[in-house]
C-alpha positions in Angstrom: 12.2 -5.9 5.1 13.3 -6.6 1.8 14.3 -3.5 -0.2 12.6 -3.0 -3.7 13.7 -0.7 -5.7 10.3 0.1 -7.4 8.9 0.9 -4.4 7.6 4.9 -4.6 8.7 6.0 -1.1 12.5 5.7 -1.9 14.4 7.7 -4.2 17.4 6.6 -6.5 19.7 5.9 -3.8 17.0 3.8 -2.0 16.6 6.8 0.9 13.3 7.1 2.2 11.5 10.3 0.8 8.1 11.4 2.0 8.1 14.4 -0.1 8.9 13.1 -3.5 6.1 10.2 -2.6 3.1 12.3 -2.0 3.7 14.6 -4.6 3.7 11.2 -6.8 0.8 9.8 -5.0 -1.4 13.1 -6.0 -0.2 12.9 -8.8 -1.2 9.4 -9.6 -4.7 10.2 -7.9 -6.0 12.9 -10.6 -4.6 10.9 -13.3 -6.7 7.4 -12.2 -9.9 9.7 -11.9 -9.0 11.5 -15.2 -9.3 8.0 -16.5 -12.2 7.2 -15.3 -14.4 10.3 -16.0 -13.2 9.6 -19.6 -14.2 6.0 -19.2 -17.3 7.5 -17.3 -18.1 9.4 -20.6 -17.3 7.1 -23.4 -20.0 4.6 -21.8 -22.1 7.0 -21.3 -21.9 7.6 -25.0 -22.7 4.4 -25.8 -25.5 4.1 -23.7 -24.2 2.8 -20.6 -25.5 4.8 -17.3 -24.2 3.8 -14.0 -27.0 4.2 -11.1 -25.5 4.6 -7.9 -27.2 2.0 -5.1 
């Protein structure tokens, strides 16, 4: 496996760290459906309305 430096799961020195990556990954989770309540609302505004099938 190729080591990426980007990747969430590893810290600075490129140690794997569970912690640090699910505090990150909830974190990353409210802020996507923040965004998308507020892109719920703005088309909703502008007369969009989504109708669950």
């Amino acid at each position: 496996m190729i080591y990426n430096k980007y990747d969430d799961r590893n810290n600075q020195s490129g140690c794997c760290d569970p912690t640090a990556y699910n505090a990150l990954k909830k974190i990353k989770k409210d802020e996507r459906r923040a965004l998308i309540q507020k892109m719920n609302a703005l088309a909703n505004q502008n007369g969009y309305h989504y109708k669950a099938p």
